[in-house]
C-alpha positions in Angstrom: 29.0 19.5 41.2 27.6 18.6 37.8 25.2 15.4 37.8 26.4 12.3 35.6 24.1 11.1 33.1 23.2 7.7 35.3 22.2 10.7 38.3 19.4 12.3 36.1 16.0 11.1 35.6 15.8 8.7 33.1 12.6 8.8 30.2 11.7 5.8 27.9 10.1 5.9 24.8 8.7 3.4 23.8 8.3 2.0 20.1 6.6 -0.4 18.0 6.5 -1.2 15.1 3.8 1.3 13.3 4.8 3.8 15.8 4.0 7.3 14.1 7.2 9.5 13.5 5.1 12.5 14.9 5.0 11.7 18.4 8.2 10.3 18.6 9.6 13.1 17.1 8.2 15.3 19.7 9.1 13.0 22.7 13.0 13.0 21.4 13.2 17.1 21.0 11.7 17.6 24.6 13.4 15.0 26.6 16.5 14.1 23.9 17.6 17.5 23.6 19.8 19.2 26.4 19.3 22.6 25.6 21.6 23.8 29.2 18.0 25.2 29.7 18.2 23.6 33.5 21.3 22.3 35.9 19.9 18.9 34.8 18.3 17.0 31.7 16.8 13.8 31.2 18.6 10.7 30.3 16.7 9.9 27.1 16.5 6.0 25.9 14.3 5.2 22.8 13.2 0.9 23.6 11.8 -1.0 21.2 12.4 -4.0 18.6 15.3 -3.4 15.7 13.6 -3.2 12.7 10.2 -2.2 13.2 8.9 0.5 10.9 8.3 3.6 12.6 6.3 5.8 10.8 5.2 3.6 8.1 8.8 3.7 6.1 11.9 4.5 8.8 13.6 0.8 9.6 14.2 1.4 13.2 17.4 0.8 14.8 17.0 0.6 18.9 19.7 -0.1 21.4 17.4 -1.3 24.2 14.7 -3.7 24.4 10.5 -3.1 26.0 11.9 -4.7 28.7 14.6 -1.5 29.9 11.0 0.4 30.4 11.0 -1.3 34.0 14.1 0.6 34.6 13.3 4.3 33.6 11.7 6.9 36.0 9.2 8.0 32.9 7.9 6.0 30.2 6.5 7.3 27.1 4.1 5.4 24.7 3.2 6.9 21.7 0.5 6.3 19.5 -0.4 3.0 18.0 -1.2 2.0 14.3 -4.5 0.5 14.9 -6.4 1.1 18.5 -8.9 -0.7 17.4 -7.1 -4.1 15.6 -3.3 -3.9 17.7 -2.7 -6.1 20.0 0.7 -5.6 21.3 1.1 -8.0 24.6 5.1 -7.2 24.9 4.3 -3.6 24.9 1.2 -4.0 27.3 3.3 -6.3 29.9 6.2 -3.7 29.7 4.5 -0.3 30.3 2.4 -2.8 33.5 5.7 -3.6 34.4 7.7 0.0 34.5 4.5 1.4 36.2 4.2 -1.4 38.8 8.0 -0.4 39.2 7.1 3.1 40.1 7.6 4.5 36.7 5.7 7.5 35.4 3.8 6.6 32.7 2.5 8.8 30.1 0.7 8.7 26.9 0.7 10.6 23.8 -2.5 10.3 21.7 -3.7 6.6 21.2 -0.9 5.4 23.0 -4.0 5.6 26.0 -5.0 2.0 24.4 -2.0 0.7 25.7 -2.3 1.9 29.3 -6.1 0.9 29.3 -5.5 -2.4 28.0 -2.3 -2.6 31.1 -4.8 -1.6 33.6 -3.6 1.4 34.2 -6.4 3.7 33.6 -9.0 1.9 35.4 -11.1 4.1 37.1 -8.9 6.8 36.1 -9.7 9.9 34.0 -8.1 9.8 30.9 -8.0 11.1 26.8 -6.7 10.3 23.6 -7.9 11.9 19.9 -10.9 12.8 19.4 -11.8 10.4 17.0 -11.0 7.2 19.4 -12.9 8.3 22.9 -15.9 6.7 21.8 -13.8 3.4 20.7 -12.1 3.9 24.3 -15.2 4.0 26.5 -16.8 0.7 24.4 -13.7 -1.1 24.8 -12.7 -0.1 28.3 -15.6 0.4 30.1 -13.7 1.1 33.5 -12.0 4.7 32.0 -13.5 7.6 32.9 -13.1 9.0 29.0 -13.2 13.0 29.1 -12.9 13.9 25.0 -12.8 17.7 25.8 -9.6 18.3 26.9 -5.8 18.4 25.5 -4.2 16.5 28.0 -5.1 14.2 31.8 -2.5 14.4 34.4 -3.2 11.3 37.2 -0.3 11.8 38.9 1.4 8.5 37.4 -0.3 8.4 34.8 -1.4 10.8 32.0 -2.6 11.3 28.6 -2.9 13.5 26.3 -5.1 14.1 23.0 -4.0 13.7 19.5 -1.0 14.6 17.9 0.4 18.7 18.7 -1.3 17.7 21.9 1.6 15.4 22.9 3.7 18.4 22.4 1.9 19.8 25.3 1.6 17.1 27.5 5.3 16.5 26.9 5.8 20.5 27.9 3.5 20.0 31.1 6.2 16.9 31.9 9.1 19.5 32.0 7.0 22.2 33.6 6.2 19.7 36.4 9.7 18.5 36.6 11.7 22.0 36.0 9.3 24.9 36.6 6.9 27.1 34.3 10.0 29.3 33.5 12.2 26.2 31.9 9.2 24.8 30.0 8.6 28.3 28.5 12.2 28.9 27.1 11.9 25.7 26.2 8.8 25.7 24.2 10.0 29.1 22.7 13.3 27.7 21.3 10.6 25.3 19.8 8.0 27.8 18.6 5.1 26.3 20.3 3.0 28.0 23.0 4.0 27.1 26.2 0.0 26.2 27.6 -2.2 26.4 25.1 -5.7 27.8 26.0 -8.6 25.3 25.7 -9.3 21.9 24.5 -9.7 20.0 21.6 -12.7 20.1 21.6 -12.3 23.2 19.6 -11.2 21.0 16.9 -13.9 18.2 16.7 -16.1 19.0 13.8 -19.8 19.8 15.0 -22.6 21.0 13.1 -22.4 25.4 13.3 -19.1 26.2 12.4 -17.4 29.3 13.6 -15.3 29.3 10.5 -11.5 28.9 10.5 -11.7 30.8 13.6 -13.5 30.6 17.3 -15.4 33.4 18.5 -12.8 33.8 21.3 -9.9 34.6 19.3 -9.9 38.2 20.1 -11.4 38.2 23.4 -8.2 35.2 25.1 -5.1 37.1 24.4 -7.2 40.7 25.6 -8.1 39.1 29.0 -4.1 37.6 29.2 -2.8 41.3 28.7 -5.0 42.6 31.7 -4.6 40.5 33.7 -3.8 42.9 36.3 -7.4 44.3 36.1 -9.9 43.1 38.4 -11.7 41.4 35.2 -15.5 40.1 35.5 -17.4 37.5 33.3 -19.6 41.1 32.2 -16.1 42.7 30.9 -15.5 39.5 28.8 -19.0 39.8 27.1 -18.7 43.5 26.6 -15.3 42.9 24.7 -16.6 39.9 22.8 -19.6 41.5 22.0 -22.0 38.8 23.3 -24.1 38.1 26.4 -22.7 36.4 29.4 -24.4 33.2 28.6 -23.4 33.2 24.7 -20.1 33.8 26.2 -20.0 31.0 28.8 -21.1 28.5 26.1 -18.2 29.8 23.4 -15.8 29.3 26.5 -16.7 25.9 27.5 -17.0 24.5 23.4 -13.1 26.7 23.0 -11.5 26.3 26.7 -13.3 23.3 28.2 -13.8 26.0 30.9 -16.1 28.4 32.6 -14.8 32.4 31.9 -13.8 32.9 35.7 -11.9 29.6 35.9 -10.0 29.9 32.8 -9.1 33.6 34.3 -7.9 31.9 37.6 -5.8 29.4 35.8 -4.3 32.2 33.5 -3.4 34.2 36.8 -1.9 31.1 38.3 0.3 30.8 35.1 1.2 34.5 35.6 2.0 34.0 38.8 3.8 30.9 38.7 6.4 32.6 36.2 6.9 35.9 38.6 7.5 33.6 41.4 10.7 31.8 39.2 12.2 35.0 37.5 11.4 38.0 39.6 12.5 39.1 43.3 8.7 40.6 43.6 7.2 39.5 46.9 4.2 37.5 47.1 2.2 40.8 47.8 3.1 42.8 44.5 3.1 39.0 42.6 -1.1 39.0 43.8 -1.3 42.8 42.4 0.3 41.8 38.7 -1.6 39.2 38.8 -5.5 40.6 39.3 -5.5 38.3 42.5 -5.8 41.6 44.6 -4.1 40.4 48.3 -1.9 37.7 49.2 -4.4 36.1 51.1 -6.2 35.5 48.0 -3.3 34.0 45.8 -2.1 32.2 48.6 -5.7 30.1 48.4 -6.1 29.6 45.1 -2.4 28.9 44.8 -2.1 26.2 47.2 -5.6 24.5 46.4 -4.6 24.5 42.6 -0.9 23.6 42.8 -0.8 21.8 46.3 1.9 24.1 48.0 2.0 27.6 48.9 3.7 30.2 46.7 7.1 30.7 48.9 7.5 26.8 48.6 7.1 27.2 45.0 9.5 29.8 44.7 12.2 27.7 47.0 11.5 24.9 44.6 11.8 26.3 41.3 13.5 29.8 41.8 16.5 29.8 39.0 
């Protein structure tokens, strides 16, 4: 029986005026968009004030207020003109509201201000660009700030870094919700890698440049296509031409990782996909993945993802 639109899982956005047309734009192709890539889609509500200028120059025109955010299953703030200057009470009240009404509530770039200044990332982990997780440790001294990575999922709360990062929080919303299979035909229909390796702090400008490139730009997609190889940290060094420790530092400034965990969470990926689109048992699934046994990816599976890999399968099998 196909689901009405009042039966699906309804996401907010969220806009002010000054709201930048870039992560709204992203929010609206990824949750406004029913490509029939699932049995379900989201049912997509953009709430706001009429008239506000989004972008700097677009007169908005919104059918439902800050105050339908209570109502939705997911709100989304995006970034806000000024982090430092805003002050937005409505918005602030609304997104404490929606979240104290068991809304998940997520973040896209400097939209973090507006969950700090809610109280919902007290104590939390949480990011936002680069260039504003110094001004969001001095002004909210109870977030945990981490500036390395591209995205924070909290369970009911997340964040992610600046701008192309909301793109793939926003994909990590639909992976959690549909499955790693959905979220990559998704993000292929929108020609964006479908989990991007690293964090930004790849992007942050520091003192000894690499040049337009990292130093791990060969050496990734190698370890990705063999995968199935029982790799080591010394394998990685030998095809990156480097020692182990050179290489463990170019993986943390470029991944936000150590070598051997960025390979588990690549097999995880790997496997996650097999389990959705193939009939391949768990045993083969552990061989095409370099995990070796069962045993071994049934460990790492469940510690990582919280259930074991036939319940993922049941779950998100297409």
């Amino acid at each position: 029986m196909a689901r009405t639109v009042s039966d699906m899982p309804s996401v907010a956005l969220a806009v002010t005026d000054g709201t930048p047309l870039f992560e709204l734009a992203t929010a609206c192709e990824v949750f406004g968009v029913d490509r029939e890539l699932a049995s379900w889609w989201y049912d997509f509500r953009i709430c706001g004030d009429d008239g506000g200028l989004v972008g700097g120059w677009l007169r908005a025109g919104i059918g439902h207020g800050l105050d339908a955010l209570v109502t939705a299953d997911t709100v989304i703030v995006p970034s806000i003109r000024d982090p430092e200057t805003a002050s937005l009470p409505a918005l602030v009240e609304a997104v404490r509201e929606a979240h104290r009404a068991g809304a998940r509530v997520a973040a896209l770039c400097t939209g973090a201000f507006v969950l700090a200044e809610a109280g919902l990332l007290d104590g939390r982990r949480a990011t936002t660009h680069w260039a504003h997780t110094d001004l969001l440790r001095t002004l909210h001294h109870g977030v945990r700030v981490d500036p390395d990575v591209l995205y924070i999922d909290e369970g009911d709360v997340l964040t992610s870094a600046g701008k192309s990062a909301a793109m793939d929080l926003c994909l990590h919303l639909v992976r959690t919700d549909h499955g790693t299979a959905v979220a990559n035909a998704l993000a292929r229909t929108l020609v964006v890698p479908p989990h991007r390796t690293g964090g930004q702090a790849q992007f942050i400008p520091a003192p000894v440049s690499h040049g337009p490139t990292h130093a791990l730009e060969q050496v990734l997609p190698w370890a990705v296509e063999h995968l199935t190889e029982p790799l080591t940290v010394r394998d990685l060094a030998r095809r990156a031409g480097m020692s182990e420790r050179n290489l463990a530092r170019h993986f943390h400034a470029v991944t936000g990782s150590s070598p051997l965990r960025w390979l588990l969470t690549q097999r995880l990926h790997r496997a996650q996909e097999l389990l959705e689109t193939s009939a391949l048992s768990v045993e083969q699934i552990a061989a095409r993945t370099g995990m070796g046994t069962a045993t071994t990816l049934r460990r790492h599976f469940s510690r990582q993802l919280g259930v074991p890999p036939e319940t993922y399968r049941r779950t998100f099998r297409r």
